[in-house]
Structures are given as C-alpha cells and as structure tokens.
C-alpha positions, -999 to 999 in steps of 0.1 A, spaced: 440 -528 -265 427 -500 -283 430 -463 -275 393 -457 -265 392 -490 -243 431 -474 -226 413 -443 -220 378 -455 -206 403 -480 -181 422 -450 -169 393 -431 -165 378 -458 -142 406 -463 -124 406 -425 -114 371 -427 -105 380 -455 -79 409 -440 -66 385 -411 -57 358 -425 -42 390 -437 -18 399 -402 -7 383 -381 22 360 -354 13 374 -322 13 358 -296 36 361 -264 28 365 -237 53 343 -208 63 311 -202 77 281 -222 58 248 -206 47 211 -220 32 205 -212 -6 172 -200 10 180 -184 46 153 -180 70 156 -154 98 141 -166 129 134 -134 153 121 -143 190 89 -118 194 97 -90 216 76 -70 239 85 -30 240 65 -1 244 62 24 218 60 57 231 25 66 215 14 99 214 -22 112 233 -50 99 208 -66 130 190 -100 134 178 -97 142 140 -125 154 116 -109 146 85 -94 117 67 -87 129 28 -61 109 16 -48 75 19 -32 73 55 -46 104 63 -32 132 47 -14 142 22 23 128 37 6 98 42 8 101 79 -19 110 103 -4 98 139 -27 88 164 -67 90 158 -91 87 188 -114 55 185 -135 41 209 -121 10 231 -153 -10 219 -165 -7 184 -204 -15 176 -219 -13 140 -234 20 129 -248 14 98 -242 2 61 -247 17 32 -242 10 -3 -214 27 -24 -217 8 -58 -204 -28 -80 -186 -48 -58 -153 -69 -68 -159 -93 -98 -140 -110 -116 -130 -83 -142 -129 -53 -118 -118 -43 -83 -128 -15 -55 -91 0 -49 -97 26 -35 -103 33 6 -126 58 16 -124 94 19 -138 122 48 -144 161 53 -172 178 63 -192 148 78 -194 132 43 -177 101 32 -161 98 -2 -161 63 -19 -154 44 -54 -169 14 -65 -157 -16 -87 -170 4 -120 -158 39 -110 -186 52 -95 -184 77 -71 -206 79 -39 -210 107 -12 -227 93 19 -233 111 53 -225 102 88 -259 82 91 -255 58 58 -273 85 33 -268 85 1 -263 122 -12 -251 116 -52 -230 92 -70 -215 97 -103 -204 72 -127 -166 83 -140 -166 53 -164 -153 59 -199 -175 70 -227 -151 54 -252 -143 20 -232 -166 -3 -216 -176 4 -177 -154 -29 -173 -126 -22 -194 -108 -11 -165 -102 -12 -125 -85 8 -103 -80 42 -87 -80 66 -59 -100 96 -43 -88 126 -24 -106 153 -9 -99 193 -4 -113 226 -11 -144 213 -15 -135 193 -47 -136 156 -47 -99 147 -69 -105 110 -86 -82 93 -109 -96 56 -128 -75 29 -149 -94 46 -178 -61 69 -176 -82 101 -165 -84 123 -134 -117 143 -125 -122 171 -105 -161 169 -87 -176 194 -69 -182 178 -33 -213 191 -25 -232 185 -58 -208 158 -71 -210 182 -105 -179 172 -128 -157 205 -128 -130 192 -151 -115 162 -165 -79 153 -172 -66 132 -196 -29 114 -186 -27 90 -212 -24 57 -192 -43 43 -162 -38 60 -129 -45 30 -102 -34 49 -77 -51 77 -52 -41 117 -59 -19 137 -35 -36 173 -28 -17 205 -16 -27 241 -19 -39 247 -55 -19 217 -69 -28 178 -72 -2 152 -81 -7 122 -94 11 89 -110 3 72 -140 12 36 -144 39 50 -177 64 65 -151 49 97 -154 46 125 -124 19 149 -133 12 186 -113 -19 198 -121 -39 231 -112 -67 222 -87 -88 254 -103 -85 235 -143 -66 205 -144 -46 220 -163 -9 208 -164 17 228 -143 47 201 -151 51 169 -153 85 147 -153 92 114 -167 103 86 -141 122 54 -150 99 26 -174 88 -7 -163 75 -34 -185 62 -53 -151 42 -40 -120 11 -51 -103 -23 -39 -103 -23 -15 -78 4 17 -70 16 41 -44 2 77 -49 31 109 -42 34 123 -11 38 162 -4 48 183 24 64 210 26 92 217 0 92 181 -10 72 162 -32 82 123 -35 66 101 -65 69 63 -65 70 46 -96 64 13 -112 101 6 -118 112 7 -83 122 43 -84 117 72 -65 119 107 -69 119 137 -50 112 170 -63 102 206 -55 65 208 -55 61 240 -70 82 235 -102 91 203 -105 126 206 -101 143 173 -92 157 171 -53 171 133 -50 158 101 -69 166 65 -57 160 34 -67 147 10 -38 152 -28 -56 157 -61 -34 132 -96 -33 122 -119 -10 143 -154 -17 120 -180 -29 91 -158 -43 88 -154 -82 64 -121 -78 88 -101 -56 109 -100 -84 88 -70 -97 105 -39 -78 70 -19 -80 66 5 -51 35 -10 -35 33 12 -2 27 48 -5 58 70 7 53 81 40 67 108 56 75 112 95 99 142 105 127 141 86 124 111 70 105 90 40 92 53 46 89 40 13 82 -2 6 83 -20 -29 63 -47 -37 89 -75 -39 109 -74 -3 120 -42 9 113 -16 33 132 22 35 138 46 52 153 78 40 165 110 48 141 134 36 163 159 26 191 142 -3 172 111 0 204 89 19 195 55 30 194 55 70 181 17 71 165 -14 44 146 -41 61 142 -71 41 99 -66 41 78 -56 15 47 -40 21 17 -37 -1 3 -2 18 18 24 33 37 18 66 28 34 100 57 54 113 48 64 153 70 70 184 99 45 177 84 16 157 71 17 121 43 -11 118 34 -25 82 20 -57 67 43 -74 44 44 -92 11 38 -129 28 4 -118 52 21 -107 83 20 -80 104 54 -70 116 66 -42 135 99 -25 128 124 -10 153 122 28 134 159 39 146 175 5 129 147 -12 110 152 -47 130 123 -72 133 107 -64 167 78 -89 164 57 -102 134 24 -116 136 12 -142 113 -20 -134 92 -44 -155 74 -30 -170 43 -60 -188 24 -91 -205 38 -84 -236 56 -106 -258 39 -86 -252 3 -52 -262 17 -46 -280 -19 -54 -257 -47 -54 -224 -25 -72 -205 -45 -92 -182 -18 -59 -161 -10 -69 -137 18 -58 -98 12 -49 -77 46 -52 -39 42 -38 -13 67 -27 -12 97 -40 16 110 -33 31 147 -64 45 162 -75 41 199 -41 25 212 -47 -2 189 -37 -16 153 -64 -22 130 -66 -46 105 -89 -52 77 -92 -89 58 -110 -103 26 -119 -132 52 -148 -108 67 -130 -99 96 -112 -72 112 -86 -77 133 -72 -51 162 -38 -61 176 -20 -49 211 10 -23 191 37 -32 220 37 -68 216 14 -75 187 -14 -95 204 -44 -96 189 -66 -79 212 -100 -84 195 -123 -89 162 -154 -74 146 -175 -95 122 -172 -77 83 -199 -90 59 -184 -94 30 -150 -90 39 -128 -63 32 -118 -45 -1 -97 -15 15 -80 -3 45 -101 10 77 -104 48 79 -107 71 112 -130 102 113 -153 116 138 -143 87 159 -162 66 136 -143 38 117 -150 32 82 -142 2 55 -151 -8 21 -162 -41 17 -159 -61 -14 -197 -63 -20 -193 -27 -25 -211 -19 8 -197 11 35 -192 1 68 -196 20 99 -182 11 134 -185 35 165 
C-alpha cells in the first residue's frame, strides 16, 4: 500500500467515524444573519399643540430649524387651483425642490432651474431661468429655494447660489461654490448657509453673496442625488454632509461647536451602505433630529452634540419632532412614528412600494415626501398621484386626495392653504 492510498484510507475512516458522533450544540442565545424586528402597532396620544394659523412657509419644514410645529388646515381639503411652475421630471432632470411662501406668493423651481412666483389664486407673476450659461439647461438637477427679506435665496446642481429680488424676480447676485448644491439654503439675519455636495459649509452675506467663512466637512466619494440643507437657530448652526458627518458651529464665525459622525445601515440593503445625511437636521428644544440615508435616525443634545438615542430608520426628509413622538418616513416606504424620549418603534405604516401591476421588473418605484402635521393630521405626498393623511396617534390613514401627476415634493402649509409640486411641473392648491 502506498503512502497516498494509507493516507486517503485514514482520512475516510475519520470521516465515518464523524458522521457517527452527535452534533455539537453550542450554547448561547441564537440570532438570524438578517434579524427582523417585529413591533405590535401601538395606539398613544401625542400631546399636540393648538393648531396655529401661519403666514409663512420659507424653508424646508418650515423655517429655518427645520421645524414649524403645528399648522392650521382645514379638516376637508378641496382643490383651489393649478398652476404651472415649469419642466417637469424627465429622464435627465428632477424638481427637488418643495415650494416656498411669504407675502401671499409662492416660490417654486422646476426640473430645468427655473424659478416661478405664483399668487394665492394660481397667477403667474415672473419666472427666471437660473440655468447655466456655460452648461446645458440639462446638464444638471437639483436644488433648493428659501425665502426672507424680500430676496428669493436659490442654489442649482450647476454649483451656484442666486440671490432674486422677490417682487421683480431681478437677479441681485450670483455665487459661485464650485460644485453642485442639491440642497435648499438656510436663511438667518443677514447670513445664508448652504452645502455643496464637496463637504463644504459656506456663510455668505445676504446683501452680496459674498463669503463670510466657509469650513471644510469630511469627503465622500459616494452619496445620492439629493442632500440635507443646515439648520440655524440661535447660537448654533448644524451642516450635514455627504459623508455621514455633522457639524455644529457658531453661526456668526464659523467657529466649530461639536461634529459627529451618524453612520449605521439597514441589513440586507446595498444602498444604505452610503452614510449620506438624507433628512435635514431638525431642531426641537434642546435637541437635533438628524437621519442618514442608509438606516439611522438621531437624536442629539444640541449643545456638545451627545447622542441621547439611534433608531435603526433612515429617513430620506426631515423628521417631524412634536409633543412626545418624532414621525418620519424611512428608507424602505414607511411611515413610522418614533417614541421622542427613547426612539422605540411606536407604530409604522406600510407605504406603497411600486405599482402593482410591475410586481416582476419593479421598475415604477413610488417616492413618499413629508410627513407633514397640519390640521391634527399627517400628510403625505406620493409619486402614485395621491396624497395620503394619516390619524398621528395610531397611524390610520384617515383619508386621500387625488394628485395629477403625482408628487415631486413634500406638501407645504400657508394661509391654510396646502401646496405640492407635482412631477409634471404643475403647483397644486388644496383648501
């Protein structure tokens, strides 16, 4: 017998002699390699404040924290009217931008970066087109509006900001930031702060544009199309960038507070793994809500920036902080409400994933924007051409309006009148 047959016998025989002994369990308590948390919907009230009329809406969420509490809306919502703002979405461009309101006029961009006025009644006042000289009007997508001091603030992927005179729509002065802004601009006093998709905070004088200081934020070679704009109030300024981090800094100067880095995904997803901050930091009190775009949800103390709770949800907007629940859509179509003192699952509420009839290929992915709390009720806007209002202490859906179109931003509040973008680049109206 040779030594390689000896060795392939004893080898054999080991293998039978193996498959003779009992398994060995090992001891300790046994997880999935994909874990699931099952959470049994819960009923609670939330302690909403009295519904205020409010005139204004001139940033995203509101204001410039991001956080405007409790609007006064109608119980039953009827179209006003429709106007048209613009391009719609295409294939090469998107509307990313929700609308603006002061004054009784509302402030939109289009598809192509066209800027619209319209007045409470649907009519068209100006429009200007911001699109590059040097680029095509399709070279790029993306951006925000702000409104204040009777300047209309809008930054474009073409990597500018613009300063308009709100009444004329006249272009007072243009920034350049060197790389596409995607996101809106934060306005307070005679500053406006902004977040250009190279990691870069910018402060810039509201009378010029010119630059007060800027600071340089952590690089990412991988984000998605869209951003978080800065939140101010106060004596803190808080600027979400691509990579996941997040600063906080005096506004005035610049001069650095607290920075953090909010990182986690959602098991099972390939895209979470981009850290992005996708939801705009909001800030309640005395703390910041801030959600990436890959599977985690904040909440901070304002002050050094400590971590009081995570929550395993990402959120593509800005949450909405009120009484003792924060309320958010997250990264996999669902509206979920948060418990605000802990940041447990209190109920989630399953949205629309894709249109029915394209179970296979899926290609008709429906986007949600908001939520929004006006009238004792959460708002909803979807690409599937509807909106959706849901009960906010137990997360029934309450009732629908019909949106032609569907949805390319979040709903607004103003006046008591609600307002949307749709994707056909049309305003809509609802009182």
């Amino acid at each position: 017998m040779t030594a390689r047959t000896l060795i392939g016998a004893m080898l054999a025989l080991g293998l039978l002699a193996a498959c003779g002994e009992e398994d060995i369990i090992l001891p300790g308590e046994r997880f999935d390699v994909r874990p699931t948390a099952v959470v049994a919907n819960q009923a609670l009230p939330v302690g909403l404040p009295q519904a205020r009329v409010n005139a204004a809406w001139t940033h995203r969420n509101g204001g410039p924290g991001h956080q405007i509490t409790h609007p006064a809306l109608a119980a039953t919502l009827v179209p006003a009217f429709v106007a048209e703002i613009g391009e719609g979405d295409s294939r090469r461009a998107r509307i990313t931008s929700e609308p603006v309101v002061e004054d009784g006029v509302i402030y939109t961009v289009d598809a192509r970066a066209t800027v619209a006025a319209t007045d409470t009644n649907g009519q068209r006042l100006w429009s200007r087109s911001l699109a590059s000289t040097r680029d095509g009007a399709g070279d790029a997508s993306g951006g925000g509006v702000s409104v204040g001091g009777g300047q209309v603030y809008v930054t474009t992927g073409f990597g500018e900001i613009t300063a308009l005179d709100a009444t004329t729509g006249q272009v007072r002065w243009v920034q350049d930031l060197d790389a596409p802004v995607t996101a809106g601009p934060t306005l307070r006093g005679d500053l406006v702060y902004v977040v250009s998709r190279d990691s870069t905070a910018w402060a810039l004088q509201t009378s010029n544009g010119r630059i007060s200081w800027q600071r340089s934020g952590t690089p990412s070679e991988a984000n998605f199309g869209g951003g978080a704009a800065p939140a101010v109030l106060g004596e803190h300024a808080i600027f979400p960038f691509p990579s996941g981090e997040v600063a906080a800094t005096f506004p005035r100067g610049g001069l650095p507070r607290w920075s953090t880095v909010i990182s986690g995904d959602r098991l099972g997803r390939a895209a979470s793994l981009i850290n992005d901050i996708a939801g705009d930091p909001v800030i309640a009190g005395d703390r910041v809500y801030i959600s990436n775009f890959g599977g985690r949800t904040v909440a901070l103390d304002l002050d050094d920036g400590g971590r009081i709770w995570t929550a395993a949800e990402g959120a593509i907007g800005p949450v909405w902080p009120v009484g003792n629940a924060v309320f958010l859509i997250n990264d996999i179509n669902e509206l979920v409400r948060l418990d605000a003192g802990s940041g447990a699952s209190v109920w989630r509420i399953a949205l629309p994933k894709f249109d029915e009839g394209d179970t296979v290929r899926q290609r008709s992915i429906f986007a949600h924007y908001g939520p929004v709390l006006a009238g004792g009720r959460l708002i909803v806007s979807s690409s599937d051409g509807l909106i959706r209002q849901f009960d906010p202490a137990s997360g029934a859906q309450l009732d629908t309006l019909e949106l032609p179109g569907g949805a390319a931003s979040a709903p607004v509040v103003a006046g008591e009148t609600l307002y949307v973008v749709s994707k056909t680049g049309q305003l809509h109206a609802f009182r």
